[in-house]
DSSP file (Angstrom, degrees, kcal/mol; ACC not computed):
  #  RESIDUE AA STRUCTURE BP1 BP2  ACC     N-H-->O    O-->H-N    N-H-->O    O-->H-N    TCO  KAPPA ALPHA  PHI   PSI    X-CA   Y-CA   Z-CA
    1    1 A X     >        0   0    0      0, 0.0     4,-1.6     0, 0.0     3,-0.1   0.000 360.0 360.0 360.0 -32.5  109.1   87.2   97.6
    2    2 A X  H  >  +     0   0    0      1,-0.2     4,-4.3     2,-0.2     5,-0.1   0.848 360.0  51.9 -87.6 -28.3  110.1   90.9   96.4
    3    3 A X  H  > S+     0   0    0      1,-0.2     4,-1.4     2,-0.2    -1,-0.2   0.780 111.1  45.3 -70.3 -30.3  107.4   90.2   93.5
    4    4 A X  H  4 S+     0   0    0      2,-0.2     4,-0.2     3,-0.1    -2,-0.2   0.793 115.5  47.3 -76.3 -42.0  104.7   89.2   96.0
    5    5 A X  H >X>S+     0   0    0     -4,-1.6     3,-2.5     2,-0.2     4,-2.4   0.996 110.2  50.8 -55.6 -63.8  105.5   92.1   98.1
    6    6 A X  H 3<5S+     0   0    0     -4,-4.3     4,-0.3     1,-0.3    -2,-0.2   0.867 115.3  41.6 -47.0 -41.1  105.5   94.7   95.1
    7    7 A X  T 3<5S+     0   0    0     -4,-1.4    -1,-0.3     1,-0.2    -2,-0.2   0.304 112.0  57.7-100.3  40.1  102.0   93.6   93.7
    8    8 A X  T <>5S+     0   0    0     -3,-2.5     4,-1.4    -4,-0.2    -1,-0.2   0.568 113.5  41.8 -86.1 -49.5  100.7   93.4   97.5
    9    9 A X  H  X5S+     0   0    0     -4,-2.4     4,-0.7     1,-0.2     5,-0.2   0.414 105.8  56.3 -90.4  14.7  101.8   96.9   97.5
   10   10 A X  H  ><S+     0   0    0     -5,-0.5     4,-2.4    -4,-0.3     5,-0.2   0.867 111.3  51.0-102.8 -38.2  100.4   98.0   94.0
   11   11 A X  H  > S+     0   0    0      1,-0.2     4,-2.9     2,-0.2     5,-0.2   0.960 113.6  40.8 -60.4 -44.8   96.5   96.7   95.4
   12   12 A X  H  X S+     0   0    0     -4,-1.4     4,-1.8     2,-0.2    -1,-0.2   0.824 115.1  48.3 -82.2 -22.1   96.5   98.4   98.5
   13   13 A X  H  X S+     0   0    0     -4,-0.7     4,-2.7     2,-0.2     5,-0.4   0.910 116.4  53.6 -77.7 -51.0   98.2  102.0   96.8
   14   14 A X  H  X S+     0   0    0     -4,-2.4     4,-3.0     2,-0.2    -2,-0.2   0.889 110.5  42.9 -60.6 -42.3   95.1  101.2   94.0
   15   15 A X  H  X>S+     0   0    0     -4,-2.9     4,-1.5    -5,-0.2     5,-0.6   0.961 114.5  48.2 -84.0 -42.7   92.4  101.0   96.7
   16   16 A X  H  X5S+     0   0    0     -4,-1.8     4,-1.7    -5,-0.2    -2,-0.2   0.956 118.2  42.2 -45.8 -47.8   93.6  103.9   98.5
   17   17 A X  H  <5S+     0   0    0     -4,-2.7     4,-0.5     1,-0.2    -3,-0.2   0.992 118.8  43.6 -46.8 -61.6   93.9  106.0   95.1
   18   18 A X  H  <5S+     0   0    0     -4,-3.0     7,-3.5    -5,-0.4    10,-0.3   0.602 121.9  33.7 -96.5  21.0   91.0  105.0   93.8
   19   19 A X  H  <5S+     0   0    0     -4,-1.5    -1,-0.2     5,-0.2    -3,-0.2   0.632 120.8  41.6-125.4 -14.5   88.7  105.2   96.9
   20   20 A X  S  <<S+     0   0    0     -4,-1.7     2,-0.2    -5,-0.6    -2,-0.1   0.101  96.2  94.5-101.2  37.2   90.0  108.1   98.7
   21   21 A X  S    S-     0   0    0     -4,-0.5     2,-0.5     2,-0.3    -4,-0.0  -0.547  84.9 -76.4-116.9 166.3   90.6  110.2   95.9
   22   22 A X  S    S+     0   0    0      1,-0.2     2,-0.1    -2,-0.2     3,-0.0  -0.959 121.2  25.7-114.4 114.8   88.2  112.8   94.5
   23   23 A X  S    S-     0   0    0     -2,-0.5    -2,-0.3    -5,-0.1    -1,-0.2   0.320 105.7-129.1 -80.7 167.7   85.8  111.9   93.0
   24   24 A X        -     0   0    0     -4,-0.1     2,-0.3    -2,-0.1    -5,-0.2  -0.552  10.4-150.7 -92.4 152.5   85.7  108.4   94.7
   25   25 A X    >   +     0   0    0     -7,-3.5     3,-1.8   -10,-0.2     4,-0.3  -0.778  22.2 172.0-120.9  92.3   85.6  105.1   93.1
   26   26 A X  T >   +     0   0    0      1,-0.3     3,-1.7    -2,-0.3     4,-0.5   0.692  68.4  78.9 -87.3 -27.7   83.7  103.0   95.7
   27   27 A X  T 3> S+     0   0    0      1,-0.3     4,-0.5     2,-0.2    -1,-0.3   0.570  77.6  67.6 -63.3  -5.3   83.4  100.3   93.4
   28   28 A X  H <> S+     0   0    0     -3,-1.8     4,-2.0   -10,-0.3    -1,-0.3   0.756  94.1  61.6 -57.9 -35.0   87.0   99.3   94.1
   29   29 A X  H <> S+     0   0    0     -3,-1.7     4,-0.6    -4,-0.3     3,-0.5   0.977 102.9  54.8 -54.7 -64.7   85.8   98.3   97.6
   30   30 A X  H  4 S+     0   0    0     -4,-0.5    -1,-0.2     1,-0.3     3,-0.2   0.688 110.9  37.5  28.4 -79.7   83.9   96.1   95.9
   31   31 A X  H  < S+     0   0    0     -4,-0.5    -1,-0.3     1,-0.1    -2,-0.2   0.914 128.4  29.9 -79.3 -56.4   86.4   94.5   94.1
   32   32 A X  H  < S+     0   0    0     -4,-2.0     2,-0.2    -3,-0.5    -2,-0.2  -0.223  95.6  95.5-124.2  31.1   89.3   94.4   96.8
   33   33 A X  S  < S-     0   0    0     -4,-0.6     2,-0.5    -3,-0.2     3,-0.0  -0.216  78.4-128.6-102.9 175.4   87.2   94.2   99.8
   34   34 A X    >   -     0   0    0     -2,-0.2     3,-1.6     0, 0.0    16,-0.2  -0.931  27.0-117.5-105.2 140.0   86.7   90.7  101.0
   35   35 A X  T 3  S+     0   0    0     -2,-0.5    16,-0.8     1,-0.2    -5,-0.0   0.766 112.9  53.3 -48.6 -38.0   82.9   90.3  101.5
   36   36 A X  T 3  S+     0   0    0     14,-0.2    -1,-0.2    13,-0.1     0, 0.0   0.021  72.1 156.8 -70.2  15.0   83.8   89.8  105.1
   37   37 A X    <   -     0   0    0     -3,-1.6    13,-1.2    12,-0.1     2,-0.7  -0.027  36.2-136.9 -46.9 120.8   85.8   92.5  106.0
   38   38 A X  E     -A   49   0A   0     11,-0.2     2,-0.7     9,-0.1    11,-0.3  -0.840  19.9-160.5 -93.5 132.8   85.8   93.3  109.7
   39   39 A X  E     +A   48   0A   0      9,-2.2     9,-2.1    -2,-0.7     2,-0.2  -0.868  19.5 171.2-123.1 123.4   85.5   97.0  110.7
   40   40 A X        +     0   0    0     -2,-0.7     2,-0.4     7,-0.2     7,-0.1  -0.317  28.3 157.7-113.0  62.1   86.3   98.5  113.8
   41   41 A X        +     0   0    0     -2,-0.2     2,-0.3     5,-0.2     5,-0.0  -0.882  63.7  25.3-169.1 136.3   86.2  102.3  113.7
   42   42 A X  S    S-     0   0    0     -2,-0.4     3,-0.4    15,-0.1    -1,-0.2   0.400  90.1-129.6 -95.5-179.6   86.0  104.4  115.0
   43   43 A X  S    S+     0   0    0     -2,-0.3    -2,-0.1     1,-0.3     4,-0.1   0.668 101.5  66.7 -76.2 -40.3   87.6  102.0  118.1
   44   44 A X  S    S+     0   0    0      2,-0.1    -1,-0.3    -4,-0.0     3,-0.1   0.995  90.8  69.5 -50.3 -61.7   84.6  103.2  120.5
   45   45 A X  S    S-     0   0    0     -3,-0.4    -3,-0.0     1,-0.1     0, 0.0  -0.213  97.7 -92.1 -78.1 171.4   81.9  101.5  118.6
   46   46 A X        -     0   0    0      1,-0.1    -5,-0.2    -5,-0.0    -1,-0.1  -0.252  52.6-104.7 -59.7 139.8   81.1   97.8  118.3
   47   47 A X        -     0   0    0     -7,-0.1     2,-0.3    -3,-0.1    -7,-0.2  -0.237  34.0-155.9 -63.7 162.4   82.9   96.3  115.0
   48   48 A X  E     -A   39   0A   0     -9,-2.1    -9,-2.2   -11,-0.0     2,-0.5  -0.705   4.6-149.2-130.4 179.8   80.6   95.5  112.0
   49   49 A X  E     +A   38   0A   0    -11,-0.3     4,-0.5    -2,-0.3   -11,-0.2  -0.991  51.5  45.7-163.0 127.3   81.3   93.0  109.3
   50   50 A X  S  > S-     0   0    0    -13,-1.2     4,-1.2    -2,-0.5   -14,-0.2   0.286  92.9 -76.2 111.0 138.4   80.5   92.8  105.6
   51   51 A X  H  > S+     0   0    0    -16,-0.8     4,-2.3     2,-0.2     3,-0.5   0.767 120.5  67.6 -51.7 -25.2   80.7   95.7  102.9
   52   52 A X  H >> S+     0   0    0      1,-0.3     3,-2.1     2,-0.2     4,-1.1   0.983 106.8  57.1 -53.4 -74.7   77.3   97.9  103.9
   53   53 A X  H 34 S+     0   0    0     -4,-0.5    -1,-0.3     1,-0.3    -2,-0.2   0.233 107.8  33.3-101.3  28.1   79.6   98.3  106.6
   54   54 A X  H >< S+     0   0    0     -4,-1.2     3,-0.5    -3,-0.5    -1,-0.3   0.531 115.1  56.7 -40.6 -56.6   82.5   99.6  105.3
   55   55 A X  H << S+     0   0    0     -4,-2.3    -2,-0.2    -3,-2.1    -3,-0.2   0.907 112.2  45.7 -81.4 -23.2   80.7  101.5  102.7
   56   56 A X  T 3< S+     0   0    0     -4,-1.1     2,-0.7    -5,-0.1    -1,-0.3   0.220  81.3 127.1 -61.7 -10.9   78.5  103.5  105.9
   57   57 A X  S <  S-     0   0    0     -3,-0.5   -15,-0.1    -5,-0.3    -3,-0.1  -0.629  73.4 -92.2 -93.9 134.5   81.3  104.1  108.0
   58   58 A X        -     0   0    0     -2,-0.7     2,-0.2     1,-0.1    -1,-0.1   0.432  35.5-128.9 -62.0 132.9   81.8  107.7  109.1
   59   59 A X        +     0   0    0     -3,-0.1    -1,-0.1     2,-0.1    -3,-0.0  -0.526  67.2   3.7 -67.9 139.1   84.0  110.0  106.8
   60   60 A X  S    S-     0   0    0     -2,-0.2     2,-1.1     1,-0.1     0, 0.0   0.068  99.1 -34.3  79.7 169.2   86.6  111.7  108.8
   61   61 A X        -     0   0    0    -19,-0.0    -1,-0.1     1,-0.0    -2,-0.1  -0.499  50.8-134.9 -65.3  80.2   88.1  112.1  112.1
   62   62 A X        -     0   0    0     -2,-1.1     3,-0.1    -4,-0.1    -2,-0.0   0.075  39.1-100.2 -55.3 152.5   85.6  111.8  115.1
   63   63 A X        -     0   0    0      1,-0.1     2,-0.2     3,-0.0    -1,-0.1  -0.336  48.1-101.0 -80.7 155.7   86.4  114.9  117.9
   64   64 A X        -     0   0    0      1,-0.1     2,-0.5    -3,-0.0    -1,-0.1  -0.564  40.7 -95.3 -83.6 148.6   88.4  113.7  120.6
   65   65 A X        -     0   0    0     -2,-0.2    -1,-0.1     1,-0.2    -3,-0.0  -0.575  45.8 -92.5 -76.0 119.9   86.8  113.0  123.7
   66   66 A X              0   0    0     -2,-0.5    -1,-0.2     1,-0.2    -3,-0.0   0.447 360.0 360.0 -46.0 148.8   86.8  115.3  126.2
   67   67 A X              0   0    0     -3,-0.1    -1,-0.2     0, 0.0    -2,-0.0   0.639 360.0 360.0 -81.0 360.0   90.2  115.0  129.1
């Protein structure tokens, strides 16, 4: 179980490294995406599915909406 955990946590620390890091390596997505990836964000718009939309989805924080 502690061995399933550890390389659980060693993929997801490897796709964060190596796709938010500078320069980015997008081809990790790729690699450790499932082709079916659902994406919801930001939370306003309708989710998308499938790596185009993953690899399209807006960099950064969107401004908060006004109170």
């Amino acid at each position: 179980m502690a061995a399933e955990l550890l390389a659980r946590q060693a993929i997801v620390g490897r796709g964060f490294k190596d796709s938010w890091s500078t320069p980015s390596d997008l081809a990790v997505v790729d690699e450790l995406v499932a082709p079916d990836v659902l994406l919801q964000y930001p939370p306003e718009q309708p989710a998308a599915t499938g790596f185009g939309a993953l690899l399209s989805a807006p960099i950064g924080v969107p401004p908060l909406p006004d109170a």
